[in-house]
N, C-alpha and C positions, 0 to 999 in steps of 0.2 A: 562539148556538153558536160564531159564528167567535172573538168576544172569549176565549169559555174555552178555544179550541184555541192562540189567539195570548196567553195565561197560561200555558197548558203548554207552547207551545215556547219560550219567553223563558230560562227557567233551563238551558236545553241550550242555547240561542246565547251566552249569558253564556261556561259551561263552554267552550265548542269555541273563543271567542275568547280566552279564557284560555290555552288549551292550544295556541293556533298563537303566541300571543305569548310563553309559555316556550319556544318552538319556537324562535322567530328569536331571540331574547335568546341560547340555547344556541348556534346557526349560530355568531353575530357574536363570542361569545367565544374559540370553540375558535378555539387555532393548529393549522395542518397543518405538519406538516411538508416540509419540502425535497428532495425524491427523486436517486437518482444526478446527486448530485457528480460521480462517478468511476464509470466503466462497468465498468473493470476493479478485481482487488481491491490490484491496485499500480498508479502512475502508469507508469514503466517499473523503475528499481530500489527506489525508494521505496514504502513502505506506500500505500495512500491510504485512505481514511477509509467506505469499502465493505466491510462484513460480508456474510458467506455468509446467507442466510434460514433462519430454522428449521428443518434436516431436509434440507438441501443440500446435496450432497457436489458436491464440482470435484476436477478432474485437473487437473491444471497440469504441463507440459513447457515448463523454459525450457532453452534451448540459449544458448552465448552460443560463436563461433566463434573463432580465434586471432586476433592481431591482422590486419590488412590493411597495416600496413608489411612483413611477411614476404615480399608480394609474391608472384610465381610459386616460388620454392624455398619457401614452406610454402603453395603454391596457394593463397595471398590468405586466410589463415585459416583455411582445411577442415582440414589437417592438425594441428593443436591446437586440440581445445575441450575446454565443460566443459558437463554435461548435468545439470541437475537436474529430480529426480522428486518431485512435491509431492500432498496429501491435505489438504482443507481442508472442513472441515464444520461446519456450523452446530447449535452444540448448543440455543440460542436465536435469538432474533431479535437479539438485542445481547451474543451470546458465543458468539466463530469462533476454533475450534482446528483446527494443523495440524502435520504431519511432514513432511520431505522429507529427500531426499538426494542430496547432488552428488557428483562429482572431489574437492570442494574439503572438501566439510562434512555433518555429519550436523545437521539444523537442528528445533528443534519451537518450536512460538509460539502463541498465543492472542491474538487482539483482543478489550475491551470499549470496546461504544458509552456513554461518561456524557451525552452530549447531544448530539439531532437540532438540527441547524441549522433552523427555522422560519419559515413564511411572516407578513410582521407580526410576527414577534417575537422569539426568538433569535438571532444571527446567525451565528451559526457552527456547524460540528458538532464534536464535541467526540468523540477516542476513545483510549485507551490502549492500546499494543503491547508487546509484551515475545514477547523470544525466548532460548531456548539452544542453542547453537552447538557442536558436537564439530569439534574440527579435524582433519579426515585430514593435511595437510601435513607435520604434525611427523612426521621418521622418528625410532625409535627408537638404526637405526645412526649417526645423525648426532647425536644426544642421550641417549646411555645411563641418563642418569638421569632421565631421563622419565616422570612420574605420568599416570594419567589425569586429575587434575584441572588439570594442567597445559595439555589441548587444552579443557577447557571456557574459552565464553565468552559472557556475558551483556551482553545488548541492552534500554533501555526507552527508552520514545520516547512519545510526547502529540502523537499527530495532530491536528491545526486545520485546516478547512479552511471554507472558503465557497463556495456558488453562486452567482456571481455575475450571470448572465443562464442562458438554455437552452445559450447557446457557452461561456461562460467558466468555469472553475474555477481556485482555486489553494488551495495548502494550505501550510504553512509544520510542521515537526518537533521539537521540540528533542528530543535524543538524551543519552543516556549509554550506554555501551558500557563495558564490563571485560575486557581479554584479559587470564586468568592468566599467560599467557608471552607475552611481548614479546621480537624479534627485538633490540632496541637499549636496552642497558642502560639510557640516559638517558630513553627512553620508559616514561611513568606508565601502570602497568596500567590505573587509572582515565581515560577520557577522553571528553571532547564535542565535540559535533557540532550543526551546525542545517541539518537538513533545508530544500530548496524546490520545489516543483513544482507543476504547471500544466496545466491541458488544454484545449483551445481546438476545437471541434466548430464545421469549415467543409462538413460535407458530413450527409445523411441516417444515415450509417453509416459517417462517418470523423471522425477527430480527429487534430490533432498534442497530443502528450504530451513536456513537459520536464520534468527533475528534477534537481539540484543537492546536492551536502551539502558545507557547511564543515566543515573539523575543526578544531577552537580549542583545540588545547594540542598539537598535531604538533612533534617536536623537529625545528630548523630541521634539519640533516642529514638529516632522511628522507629516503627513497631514493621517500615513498609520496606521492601526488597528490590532489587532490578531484574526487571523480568528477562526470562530468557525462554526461547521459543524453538523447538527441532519437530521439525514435519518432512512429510515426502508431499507434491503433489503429483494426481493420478490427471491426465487430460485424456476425457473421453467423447468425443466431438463434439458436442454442441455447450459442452460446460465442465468445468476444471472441481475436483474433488479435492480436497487438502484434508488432510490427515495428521496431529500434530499432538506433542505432548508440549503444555507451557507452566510456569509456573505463577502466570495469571489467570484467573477468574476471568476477570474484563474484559471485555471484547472491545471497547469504544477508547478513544485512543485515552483519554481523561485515567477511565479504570486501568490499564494497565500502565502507565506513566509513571502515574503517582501514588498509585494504593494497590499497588503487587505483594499479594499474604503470601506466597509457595516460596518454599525453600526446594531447591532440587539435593540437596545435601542432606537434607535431611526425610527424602521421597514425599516432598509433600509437593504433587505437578498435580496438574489438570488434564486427562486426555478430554479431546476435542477435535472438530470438522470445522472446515467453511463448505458450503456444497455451493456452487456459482451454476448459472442456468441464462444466458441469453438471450432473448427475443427477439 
């Protein structure tokens, strides 16, 4: 009796050891991917390579103050800023549309993710930005012959970015930007830029955040600078606080690209927030 019981279970222990060894063969192949690179969905003025999740709507209020050369006669910045109001939602898990509006600009933009950076095996994450930009700046009394397509202005850019340990991140941009109107005859509508930035997590719920952009075709008389950007962000559950000194104004990727006034050499920065909020 025991031999025909130990005949009948033989071909279910075959099966079941079959079936735990497609099992781990499956484990051992999948790559996972590599999670927040970036906590926030920019470094400070830079994109960073962070999508909203399917079906996530965020608030975003960045404020950025006047500069802090003004000193006590513009009370160290309080009395000139520029306040942007942003809407960012996840229409997928790898396609984040948003609107905002500043002082400076009326801005809409979209990220797609083309590739998760992976554990074991891709190395980098891979995303596409593109934004259009309305410039409130231009007056009509200062420019009578003024189009509306004259304040549009178009931004795309290929975030790259790596996780480098649980502390380290950096990401590197290349940009092209198009402003229909240029201030300076000699300046090409057409022009690039290489993004860089960075974030370094020394605390449970703090990080320092840098960010950087060359601009590679600026005509030497520009009056305009390469922004450079040092913040910490604060993550306080439901939404990431960013705190930051830059030496742009701008908040929309247009304004800080190509018309960055602050010298940090000479203390002329902007303090400034992004304050993020989920739903």
């Amino acid at each position: 009796m025991k031999k025909y019981l130990l005949l009948l279970l033989f071909p279910v222990s075959v099966f079941a050891q079959d079936d735990l060894l497609n099992e781990i063969d499956t484990v051992s192949t999948e790559k996972s991917k590599v999670e927040s690179a970036f906590k926030g969905l920019k470094i400070v003025n830079l994109e960073s390579t962070k999508l909203a999740a399917k079906g996530d709507l965020y608030f975003i209020v960045a404020h950025r103050f006047g500069s802090i050369k003004d000193g006590f006669e513009g009370f160290y910045g309080l009395d000139n800023a520029n306040t942007q109001i942003k809407f960012v939602y996840g229409l997928t898990d790898w396609i984040t549309v948003s609107g905002a509006r500043s002082e400076l600009a009326y801005d809409f933009s979209g990220k797609l993710l083309i590739k998760n950076q992976e554990k074991d095996g891709f190395p980098v994450a891979i995303v596409g930005f593109g934004s259009l930009a309305i410039n409130n700046t231009l007056k009509e009394s200062l420019y009578p012959k003024m189009t509306f397509e004259n304040r549009l202005i178009y931004v795309s850019q290929l975030l790259i970015s790596r996780k480098f340990s649980q502390n380290l991140s950096l990401e590197v941009a290349p940009t092209f930007f198009h402003e229909n109107f240029v201030l300076d005859d000699n300046q090409e509508n057409s022009q690039f830029a290489v993004g860089l930035g960075g974030r370094y997590k020394f605390a449970k719920r703090w990080s320092l955040n840098v960010d950087y952009a060359a601009h590679l075709n600026r005509v030497n008389n520009s009056p305009y600078k390469n922004p450079l950007s040092v913040g910490v962000d604060i993550e306080t559950g439901g939404h990431v606080f960013q705190m930051h000194f830059s030496s742009s104004q701008g908040i929309h990727e247009a304004g800080f690209l190509g018309n960055t006034t602050g010298d940090w050499t000479k203390g002329d920065v902007f303090f400034g927030f992004n304050l993020l909020r989920v739903f």
